[in-house]
C-alpha positions as CSV (number, residue, x, y, z in Angstrom):
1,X,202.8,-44.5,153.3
2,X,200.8,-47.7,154.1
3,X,197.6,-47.2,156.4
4,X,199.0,-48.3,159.5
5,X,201.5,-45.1,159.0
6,X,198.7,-42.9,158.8
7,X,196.9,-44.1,161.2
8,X,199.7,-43.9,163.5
9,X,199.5,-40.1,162.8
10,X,195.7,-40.2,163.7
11,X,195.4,-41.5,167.4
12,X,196.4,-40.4,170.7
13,X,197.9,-44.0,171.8
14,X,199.8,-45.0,168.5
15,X,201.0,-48.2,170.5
16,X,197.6,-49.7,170.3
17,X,198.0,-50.3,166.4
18,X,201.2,-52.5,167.3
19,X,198.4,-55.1,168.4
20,X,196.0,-54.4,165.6
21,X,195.7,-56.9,162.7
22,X,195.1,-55.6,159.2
23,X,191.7,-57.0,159.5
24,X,190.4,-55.8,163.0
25,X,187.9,-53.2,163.3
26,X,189.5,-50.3,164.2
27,X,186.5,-49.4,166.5
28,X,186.4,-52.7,168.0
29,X,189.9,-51.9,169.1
30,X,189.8,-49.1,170.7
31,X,189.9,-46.0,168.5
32,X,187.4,-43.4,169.2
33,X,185.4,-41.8,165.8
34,X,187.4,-38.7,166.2
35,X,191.1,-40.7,165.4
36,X,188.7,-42.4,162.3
37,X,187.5,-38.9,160.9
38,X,191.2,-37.8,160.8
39,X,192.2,-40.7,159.1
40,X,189.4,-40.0,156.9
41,X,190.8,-36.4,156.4
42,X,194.6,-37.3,156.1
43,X,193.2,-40.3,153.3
44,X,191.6,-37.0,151.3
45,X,194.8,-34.8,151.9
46,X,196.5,-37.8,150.4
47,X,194.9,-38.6,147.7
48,X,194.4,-35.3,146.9
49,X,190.3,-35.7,146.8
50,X,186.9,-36.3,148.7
51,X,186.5,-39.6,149.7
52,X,182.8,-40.9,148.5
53,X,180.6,-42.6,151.1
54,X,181.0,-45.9,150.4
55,X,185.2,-45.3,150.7
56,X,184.6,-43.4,154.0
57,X,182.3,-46.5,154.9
58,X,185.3,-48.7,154.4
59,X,187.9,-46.9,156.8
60,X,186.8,-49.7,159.6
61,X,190.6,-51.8,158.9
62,X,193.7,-51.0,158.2
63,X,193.4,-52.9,154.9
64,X,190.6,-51.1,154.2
65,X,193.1,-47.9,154.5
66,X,195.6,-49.9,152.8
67,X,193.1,-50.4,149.6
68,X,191.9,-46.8,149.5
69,X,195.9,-46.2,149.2
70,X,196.4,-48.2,146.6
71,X,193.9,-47.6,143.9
72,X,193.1,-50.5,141.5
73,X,195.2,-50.4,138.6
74,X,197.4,-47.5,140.0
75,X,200.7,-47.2,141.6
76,X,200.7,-47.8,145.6
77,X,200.7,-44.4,147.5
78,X,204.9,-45.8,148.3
79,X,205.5,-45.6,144.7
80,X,204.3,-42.4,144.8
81,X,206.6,-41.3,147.0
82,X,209.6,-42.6,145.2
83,X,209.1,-40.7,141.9
Protein backbone atom coordinates (compact mmCIF):
# COMPACT_ATOMS: atom_id res chain seq x y z
CA UNK A 1 0.00 0.00 0.00
CA UNK A 2 1.47 3.35 -1.15
CA UNK A 3 -0.04 6.60 0.52
CA UNK A 4 -2.25 7.62 -2.16
CA UNK A 5 -4.06 4.07 -1.45
CA UNK A 6 -4.63 4.91 2.01
CA UNK A 7 -5.61 7.97 1.51
CA UNK A 8 -8.05 7.01 -0.91
CA UNK A 9 -9.56 5.01 2.09
CA UNK A 10 -9.60 8.30 4.15
CA UNK A 11 -11.83 10.97 2.25
CA UNK A 12 -15.21 11.24 1.22
CA UNK A 13 -14.41 12.37 -2.61
CA UNK A 14 -11.49 9.85 -3.43
CA UNK A 15 -11.56 11.47 -7.01
CA UNK A 16 -9.94 14.60 -5.74
CA UNK A 17 -6.49 12.62 -5.12
CA UNK A 18 -6.53 11.78 -9.06
CA UNK A 19 -5.48 15.58 -9.31
CA UNK A 20 -3.24 15.64 -6.36
CA UNK A 21 0.62 15.61 -6.89
CA UNK A 22 2.81 13.74 -4.44
CA UNK A 23 3.90 17.02 -3.32
CA UNK A 24 0.72 19.18 -2.83
CA UNK A 25 -0.57 19.99 0.48
CA UNK A 26 -3.22 17.80 1.16
CA UNK A 27 -5.05 20.76 2.97
CA UNK A 28 -4.44 23.09 0.24
CA UNK A 29 -6.39 20.65 -1.87
CA UNK A 30 -9.18 20.22 -0.41
CA UNK A 31 -9.17 17.62 2.32
CA UNK A 32 -10.79 18.62 5.59
CA UNK A 33 -8.60 17.68 9.11
CA UNK A 34 -11.01 14.91 9.72
CA UNK A 35 -9.82 12.71 6.22
CA UNK A 36 -6.00 13.82 7.65
CA UNK A 37 -6.58 12.40 11.28
CA UNK A 38 -7.78 9.05 9.69
CA UNK A 39 -4.92 8.87 7.61
CA UNK A 40 -3.10 9.56 10.63
CA UNK A 41 -4.96 6.57 12.28
CA UNK A 42 -4.87 4.09 9.36
CA UNK A 43 -0.73 5.12 9.16
CA UNK A 44 -0.66 3.82 13.12
CA UNK A 45 -2.86 0.68 12.31
CA UNK A 46 -0.30 0.13 9.63
CA UNK A 47 2.63 0.38 11.05
CA UNK A 48 1.47 -1.22 13.95
CA UNK A 49 2.52 1.94 16.32
CA UNK A 50 1.90 5.62 17.46
CA UNK A 51 3.05 7.96 15.18
CA UNK A 52 5.35 10.76 17.13
CA UNK A 53 4.61 14.44 16.51
CA UNK A 54 6.94 15.30 14.23
CA UNK A 55 5.61 12.12 11.82
CA UNK A 56 2.02 13.28 12.41
CA UNK A 57 3.42 16.84 11.52
CA UNK A 58 4.62 15.42 8.22
CA UNK A 59 1.14 13.79 6.93
CA UNK A 60 0.67 17.26 4.83
CA UNK A 61 1.76 15.14 1.14
CA UNK A 62 1.30 12.15 -0.04
CA UNK A 63 5.09 11.66 -0.12
CA UNK A 64 5.11 12.48 3.19
CA UNK A 65 2.67 9.32 3.67
CA UNK A 66 4.66 7.62 1.19
CA UNK A 67 8.02 8.11 3.50
CA UNK A 68 6.27 7.20 6.84
CA UNK A 69 5.45 3.93 4.71
CA UNK A 70 8.65 3.22 3.89
CA UNK A 71 10.87 3.40 6.80
CA UNK A 72 14.56 4.21 6.20
CA UNK A 73 16.50 1.22 5.80
CA UNK A 74 13.35 -1.07 5.90
CA UNK A 75 11.35 -2.91 3.46
CA UNK A 76 8.43 -0.71 1.69
CA UNK A 77 4.95 -1.34 3.36
CA UNK A 78 4.36 -3.39 -0.61
CA UNK A 79 7.02 -5.68 0.36
CA UNK A 80 5.36 -6.28 3.28
CA UNK A 81 2.64 -7.37 1.85
CA UNK A 82 4.26 -9.85 -0.41
CA UNK A 83 5.95 -11.91 2.27
Amino acid sequence: MNGRELLAQCVSAPGVLDSLTDDQDLREAGLNSGEIVLAVMRLEERLGRALDDDEIASVTTIAGIDALLRPAGGPTADTQDAA
